[in-house]
Structure formats: C-alpha cells, structure tokens
N, C-alpha and C positions, 0 to 999 in steps of 0.2 A: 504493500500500500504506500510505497514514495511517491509523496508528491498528493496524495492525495488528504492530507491529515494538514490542517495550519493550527497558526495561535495556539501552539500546546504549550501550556502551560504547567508545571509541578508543583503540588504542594504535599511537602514531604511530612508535616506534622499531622494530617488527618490523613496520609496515605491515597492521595486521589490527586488525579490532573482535570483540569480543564483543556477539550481539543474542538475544535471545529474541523467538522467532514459531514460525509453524505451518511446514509442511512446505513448504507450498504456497506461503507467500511464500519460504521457503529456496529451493524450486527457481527463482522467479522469477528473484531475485538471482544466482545461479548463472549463468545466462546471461547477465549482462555481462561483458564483454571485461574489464574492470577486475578479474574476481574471480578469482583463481587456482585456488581449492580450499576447500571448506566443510568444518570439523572438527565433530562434537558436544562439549559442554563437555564432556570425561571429566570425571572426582574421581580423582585421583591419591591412593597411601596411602604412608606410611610404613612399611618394614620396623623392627623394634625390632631397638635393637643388640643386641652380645653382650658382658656385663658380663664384666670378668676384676678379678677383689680382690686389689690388692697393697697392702701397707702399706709407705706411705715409708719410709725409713730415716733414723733422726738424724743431722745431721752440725751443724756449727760454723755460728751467725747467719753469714747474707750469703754461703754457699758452697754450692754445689750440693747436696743430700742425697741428691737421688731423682729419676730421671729417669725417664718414664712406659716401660712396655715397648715399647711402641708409635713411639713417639718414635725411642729408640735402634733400634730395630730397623730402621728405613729411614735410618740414620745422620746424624741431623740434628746430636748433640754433633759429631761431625768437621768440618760445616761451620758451625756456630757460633764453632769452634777458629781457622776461616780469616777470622773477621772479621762471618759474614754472619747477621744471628736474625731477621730483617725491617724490622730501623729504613730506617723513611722510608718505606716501604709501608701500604698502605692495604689489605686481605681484605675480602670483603664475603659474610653468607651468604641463602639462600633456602633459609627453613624454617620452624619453627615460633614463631618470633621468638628474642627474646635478653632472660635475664635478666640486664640493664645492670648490676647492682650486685654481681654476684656477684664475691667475694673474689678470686677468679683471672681476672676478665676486666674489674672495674671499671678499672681505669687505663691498660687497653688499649684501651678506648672511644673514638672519636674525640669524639665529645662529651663525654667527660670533661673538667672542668678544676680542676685539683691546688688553685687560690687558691678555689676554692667547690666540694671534693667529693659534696656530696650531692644538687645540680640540675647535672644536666649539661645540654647543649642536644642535644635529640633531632631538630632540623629537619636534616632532608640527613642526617641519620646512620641513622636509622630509620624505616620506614614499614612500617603495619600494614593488606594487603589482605585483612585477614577481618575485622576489628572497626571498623576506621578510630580506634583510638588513638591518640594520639600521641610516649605516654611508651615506649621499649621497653620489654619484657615476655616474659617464654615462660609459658604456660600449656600445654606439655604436658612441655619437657625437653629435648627431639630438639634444639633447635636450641642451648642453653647449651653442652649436651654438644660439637658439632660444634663453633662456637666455641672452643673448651677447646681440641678438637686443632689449633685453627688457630692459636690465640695465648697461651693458659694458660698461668699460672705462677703460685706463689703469690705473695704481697704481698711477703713478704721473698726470694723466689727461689731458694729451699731445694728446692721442687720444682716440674722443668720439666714441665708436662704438652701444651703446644701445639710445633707445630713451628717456629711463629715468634716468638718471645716479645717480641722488640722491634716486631710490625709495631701497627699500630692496624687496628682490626674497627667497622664497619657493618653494620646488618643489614634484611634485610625479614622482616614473619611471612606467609609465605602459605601457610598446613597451620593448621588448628584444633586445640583440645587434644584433638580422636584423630587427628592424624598426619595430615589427608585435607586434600586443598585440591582446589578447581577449576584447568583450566586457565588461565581467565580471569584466579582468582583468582592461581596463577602467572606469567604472562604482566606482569599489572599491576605 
C-alpha cells in the first residue's frame, strides 16, 4: 500500500496513529493481528457555557472580597481553611488553548516567571495541535474560561474564581476558534 496511506501520524502513548487513505487500504490494515479497532477521525464540538453575572463585592487590599458562586458552592473556601488551594500541583487542560497572560491566570502559568513577566517559557507548558504555535493563546474563550475555574484568582486575591488558586496550569489547544477539534487533533 505505498503511496496510498498520507498524514500518518503516531501516537505512541495510547498506542494508535492517525492515517488518511481509502476504505480499501482501511480494510486491509484491519486485518493485522496488531490492529485492535479502526475509529473515523470524528470532529468533536464544544457545548457553550452558561454565563451567570455576578458583580464582586468590595472588600479590604489582600482579603478575600468575592468568591465565584460556583467555587463556594462545591465548598472549596472550607478546604482552603484546612491548608489545601493546590500549591505544589500542576492542572493541565485540553481545549481550546489558554490565554497565558490573562490577569487571573498569568502567575499561575507554569511558564511564568515573576524576574521576567512578560516572556514566559511556553516549551513543556503548552502545545498547540491545531495551529502548531508555540506561544499559548485561546482564540475562541472555552478554554481561558475552564482554566479560571481551575486556578483563577485575581492579581491581588480579592476575588477567588478557580478552585485551586495556589496550583500552577499547563495547557494544550486542540478545539479551533469554533469549539471543534478532530480526534487526532485531541489525541495529539
């Protein structure tokens, strides 16, 4: 079958490639003992959240003001009380990437660093399987957002919006700016 297989791709940690061909080499391949099961690339989509408008509340520089509804509601202040916000943990998400510099989530970036804030190092911390860029980035929202509830909080820590506010976040973009990725493109 040379020549007749493109765009193969490997991915060695789930044991599976991504290939484009005809039906007719699919089936061939199918027939080694080595192949478990042929998938079609679906395009997976994203459902849009659902926005709720609350306006923080003022309180005193350096003290809590406002803690997101969402947050408190699956009681993450109680165990923040006992010691635990995510320091020393690492989140990572898969979505539509991460906008790195954003006010609530820039100094939670594992590639942040505090002695040169505005070049962070994006190697190991982010990779982009739809564009292949290097810098993190979200070009559609979805995935800043998600982010936020995982580690958010403002600069000055007035208001809590992630569940973990001490951990550090990693991201990959594999969803385009409408919400859609392949599963290749997930998998990668």
């Amino acid at each position: 079958t040379t020549g007749q297989a493109s765009d193969i791709q490997s991915f060695y940690i789930v044991n599976a490639m991504a290939v484009t061909a005809t039906r007719e080499v699919m089936e061939k391949i199918a027939i080694f003992p080595e192949v478990e099961k042929i998938h079609p690339n679906e395009t997976r989509q994203l459902q849009a959240p659902t926005k709720v408008d609350e306006t923080p509340k003022a309180g005193k520089v350096g003290e809590i003001s406002s803690i997101e509804w969402n947050i408190n509601h699956i009681g993450a202040p109680a165990v923040w009380e006992m010691g635990i916000d995510g320091s020393g943990t690492v989140v990572a998400s898969i979505d539509t990437g991460v906008q790195w510099d954003h006010p609530a989530l820039k100094e939670h970036y594992r590639g942040f660093d505090p002695t040169n804030p505005d070049v962070p190092s994006h190697e190991y911390n982010f990779f982009d399987a739809v564009n292949g860029r290097t810098e993190a980035y979200d070009d559609q929202g979805h995935g800043t957002h998600v982010t936020g509830t995982m580690v958010g909080s403002e600069p000055n820590e007035e208001n809590q919006i992630g569940v973990a506010p001490g951990a550090k976040w990693i991201a990959v973009k594999a969803l385009n700016a409408d919400g859609s990725g392949t599963d290749a493109q997930l998998i990668a």
